[in-house]
C-alpha positions in Angstrom: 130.1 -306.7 -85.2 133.9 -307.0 -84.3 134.8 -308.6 -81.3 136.2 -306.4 -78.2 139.8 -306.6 -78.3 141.0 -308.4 -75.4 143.8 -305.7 -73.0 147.0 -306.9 -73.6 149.5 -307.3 -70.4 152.7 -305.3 -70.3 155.6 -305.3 -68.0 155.5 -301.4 -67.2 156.5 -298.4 -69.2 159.3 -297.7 -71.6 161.6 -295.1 -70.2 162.3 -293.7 -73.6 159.6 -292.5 -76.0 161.0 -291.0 -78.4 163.5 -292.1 -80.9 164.6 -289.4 -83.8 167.0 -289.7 -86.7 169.2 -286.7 -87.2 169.1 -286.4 -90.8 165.2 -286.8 -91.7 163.5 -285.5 -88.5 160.1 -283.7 -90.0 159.3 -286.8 -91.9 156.0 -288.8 -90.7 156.5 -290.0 -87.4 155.9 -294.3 -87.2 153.3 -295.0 -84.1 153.9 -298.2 -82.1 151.9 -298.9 -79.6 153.0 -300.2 -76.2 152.0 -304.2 -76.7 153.9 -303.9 -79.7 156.5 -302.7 -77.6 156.2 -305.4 -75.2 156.4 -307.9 -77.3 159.6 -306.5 -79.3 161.0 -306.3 -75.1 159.8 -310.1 -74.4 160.7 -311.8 -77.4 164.2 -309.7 -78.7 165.4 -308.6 -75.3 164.4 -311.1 -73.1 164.7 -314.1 -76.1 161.3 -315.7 -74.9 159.6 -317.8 -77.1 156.4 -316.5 -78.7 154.6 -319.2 -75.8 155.6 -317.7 -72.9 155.4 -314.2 -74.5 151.5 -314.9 -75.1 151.1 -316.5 -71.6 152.9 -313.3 -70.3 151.0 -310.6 -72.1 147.2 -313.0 -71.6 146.3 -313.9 -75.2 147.2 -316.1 -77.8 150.1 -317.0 -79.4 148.6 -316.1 -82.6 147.8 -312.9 -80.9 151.3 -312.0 -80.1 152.4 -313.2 -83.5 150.5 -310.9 -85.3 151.0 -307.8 -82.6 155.2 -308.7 -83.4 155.0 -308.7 -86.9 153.3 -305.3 -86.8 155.7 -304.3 -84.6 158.8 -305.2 -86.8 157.3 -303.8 -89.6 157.3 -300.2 -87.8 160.6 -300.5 -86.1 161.8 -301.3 -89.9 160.1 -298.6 -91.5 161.6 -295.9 -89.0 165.3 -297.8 -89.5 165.0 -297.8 -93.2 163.0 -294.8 -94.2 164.7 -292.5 -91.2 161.2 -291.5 -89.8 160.2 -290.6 -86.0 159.3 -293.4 -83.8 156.6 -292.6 -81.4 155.6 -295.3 -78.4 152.3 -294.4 -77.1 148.9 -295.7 -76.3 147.8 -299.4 -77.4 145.3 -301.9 -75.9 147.0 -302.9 -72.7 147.1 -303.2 -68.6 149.9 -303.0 -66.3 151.1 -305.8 -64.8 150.8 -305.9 -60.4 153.3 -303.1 -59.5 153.8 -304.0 -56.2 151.1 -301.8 -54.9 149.3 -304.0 -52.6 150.5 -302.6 -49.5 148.9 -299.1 -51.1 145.6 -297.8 -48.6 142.7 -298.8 -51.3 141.8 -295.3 -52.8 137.8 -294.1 -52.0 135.6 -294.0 -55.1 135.4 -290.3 -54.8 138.9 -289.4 -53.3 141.4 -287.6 -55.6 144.7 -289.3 -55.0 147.9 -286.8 -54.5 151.6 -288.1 -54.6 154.6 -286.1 -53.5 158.2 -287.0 -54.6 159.3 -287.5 -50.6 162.6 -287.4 -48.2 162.7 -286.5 -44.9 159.5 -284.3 -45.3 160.7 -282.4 -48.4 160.1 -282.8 -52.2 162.7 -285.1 -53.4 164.2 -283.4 -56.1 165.0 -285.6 -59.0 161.8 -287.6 -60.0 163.3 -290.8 -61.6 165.6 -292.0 -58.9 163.1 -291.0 -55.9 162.6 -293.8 -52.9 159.8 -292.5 -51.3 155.9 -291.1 -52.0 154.1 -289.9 -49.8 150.2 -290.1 -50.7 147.3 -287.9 -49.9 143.5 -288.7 -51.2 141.3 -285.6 -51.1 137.6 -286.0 -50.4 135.4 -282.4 -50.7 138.4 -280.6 -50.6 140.2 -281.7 -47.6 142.9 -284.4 -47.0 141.2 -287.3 -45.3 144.5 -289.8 -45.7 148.1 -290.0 -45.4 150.7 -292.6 -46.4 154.2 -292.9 -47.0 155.3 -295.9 -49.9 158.8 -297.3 -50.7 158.5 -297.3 -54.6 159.6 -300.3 -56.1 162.6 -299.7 -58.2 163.9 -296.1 -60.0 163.5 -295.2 -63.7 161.0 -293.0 -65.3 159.2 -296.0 -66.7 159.1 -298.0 -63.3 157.9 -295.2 -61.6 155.1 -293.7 -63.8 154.0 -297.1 -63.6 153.8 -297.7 -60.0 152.0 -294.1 -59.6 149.5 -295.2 -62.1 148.8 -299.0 -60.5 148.3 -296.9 -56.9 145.4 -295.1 -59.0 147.1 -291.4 -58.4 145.7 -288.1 -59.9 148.1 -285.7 -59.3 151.6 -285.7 -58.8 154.4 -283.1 -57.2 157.9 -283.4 -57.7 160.8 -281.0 -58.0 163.1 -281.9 -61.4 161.6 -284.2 -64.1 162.9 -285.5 -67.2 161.0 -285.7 -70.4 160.5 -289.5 -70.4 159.0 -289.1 -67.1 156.6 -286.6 -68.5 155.8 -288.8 -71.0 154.9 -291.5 -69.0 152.8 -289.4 -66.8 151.1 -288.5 -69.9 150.2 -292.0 -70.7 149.1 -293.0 -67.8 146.7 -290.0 -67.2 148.5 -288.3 -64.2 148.5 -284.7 -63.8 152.2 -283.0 -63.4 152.9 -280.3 -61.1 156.9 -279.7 -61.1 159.3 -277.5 -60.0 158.3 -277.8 -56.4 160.6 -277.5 -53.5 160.0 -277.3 -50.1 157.4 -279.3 -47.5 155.8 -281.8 -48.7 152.7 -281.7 -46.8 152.2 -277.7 -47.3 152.5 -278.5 -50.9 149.8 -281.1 -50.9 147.8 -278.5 -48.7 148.5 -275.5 -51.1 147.2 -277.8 -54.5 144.4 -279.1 -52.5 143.5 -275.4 -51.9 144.3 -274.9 -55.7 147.1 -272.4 -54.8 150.4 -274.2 -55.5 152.7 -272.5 -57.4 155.0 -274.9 -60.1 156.5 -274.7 -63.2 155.1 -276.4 -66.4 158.0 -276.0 -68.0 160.5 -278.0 -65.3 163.1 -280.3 -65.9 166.0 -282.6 -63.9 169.1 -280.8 -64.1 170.8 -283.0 -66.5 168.0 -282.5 -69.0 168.9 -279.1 -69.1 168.2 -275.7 -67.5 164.9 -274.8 -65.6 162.9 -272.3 -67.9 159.1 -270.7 -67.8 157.3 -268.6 -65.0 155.8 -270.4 -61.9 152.4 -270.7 -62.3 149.4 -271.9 -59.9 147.3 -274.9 -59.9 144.3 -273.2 -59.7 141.5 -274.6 -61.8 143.8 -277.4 -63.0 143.7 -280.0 -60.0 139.9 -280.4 -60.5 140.7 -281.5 -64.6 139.5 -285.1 -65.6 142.5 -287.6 -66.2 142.1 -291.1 -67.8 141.9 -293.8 -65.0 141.4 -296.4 -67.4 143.7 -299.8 -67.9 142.8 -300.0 -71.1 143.7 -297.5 -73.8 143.4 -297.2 -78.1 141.3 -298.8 -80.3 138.5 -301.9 -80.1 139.7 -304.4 -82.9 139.2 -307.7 -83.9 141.0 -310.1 -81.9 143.8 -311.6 -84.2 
């Protein structure tokens, strides 16, 4: 029987996705996962060597060998055939996000965060400061906290929410990087929010929040779709996992 694939360590999340050629579009997209992403970061971008890449990521240089040539050889196929490169999924954990000073989450507590300023929903999701935190227990908000996030970007952020074990998260404008980090990391998106923060924890908690599914930041282009509400959504399961795609055979 193969052996369990040991998780790989990454940095955080990519803030861009998506990469698509002009010309050749509806071709076969190319799939790369995020290890093989982190390695292409820790090795081309950051010019480590393949030993401190494997100590970075926890496996062995072997291991990171073969995860980088596999990697090359997609990044090379998109380049030379024009196909769509995808980053998702893979076998990997998030490095500490500086969540430590996060309240631990209950084992049966459904973790809220609200883009936050001043007691409103922070309107632009990728360069908000602040979170505010709620965990819901039997329908009713039990605890509170207010978090300095550590750093802006999609990437960063959807990271951070992930490491502090969130559910559910309110914002007003969101860019589509962001949403596919969210997606990644198993978090449920309610955008298009304005307003209180704490009445909009109170109203998805109640499962009458009204948001739009459709939202984006402003730069991303125009707001679009009907508001909807949460209602039979905030209950939904989520992945909560570190670990994510197939078990292989260690390399």
């Amino acid at each position: 029987m193969p052996r369990k694939q040991r998780c790989r360590w990454i940095g955080g999340y990519p803030d861009c996705w998506e990469f698509f050629p002009e010309e050749t579009a509806s071709k076969e997209p190319v799939i790369m996962s995020l290890d093989e992403f982190e390695t292409i970061r820790l090795l081309d971008r950051e010019g480590m060597t393949q030993e401190q890449c494997a100590e970075r990521m926890g496996v062995a240089r072997s291991t990171v060998t073969a995860i980088y040539d596999s990697a090359r050889r997609k990044m090379a196929e998109a380049l030379v055939d024009g196909k769509h490169l995808l980053i998702r999924g893979g076998n990997y954990r998030l490095k500490d996000q500086g969540t430590e000073r996060i309240i631990q989450k209950g084992t049966d507590s459904m973790r809220i965060a609200v883009t936050y300023e001043n007691g409103e929903i922070f309107q632009h999701f990728g360069h908000t400061g602040q979170f505010k935190f709620y965990d819901v227990e039997e329908g009713k908000i039990v605890t509170e906290q207010i978090v300095n996030t550590n750093g802006s970007g999609h990437g960063a952020l959807a990271g951070f929410l992930k490491a502090a074990q969130v559910d559910s998260l309110i914002c007003g404008g969101i860019g589509m990087g962001a949403r596919n980090a969210l997606v990644e990391a198993g978090i449920k998106l309610y955008g298009g929010v304005s307003g209180s923060a704490d009445s909009a924890a109170q109203a998805l908690t109640a499962g009458t929040l009204q948001y739009d599914p459709n939202v984006q930041c402003g730069h991303h282009g125009n707001h679009h779709g009907e508001g909807h509400s949460c209602s039979g959504h905030h209950g939904e399961g989520h992945r909560c996992g570190h670990c994510h795609g197939d078990q292989q055979q260690e390399s």
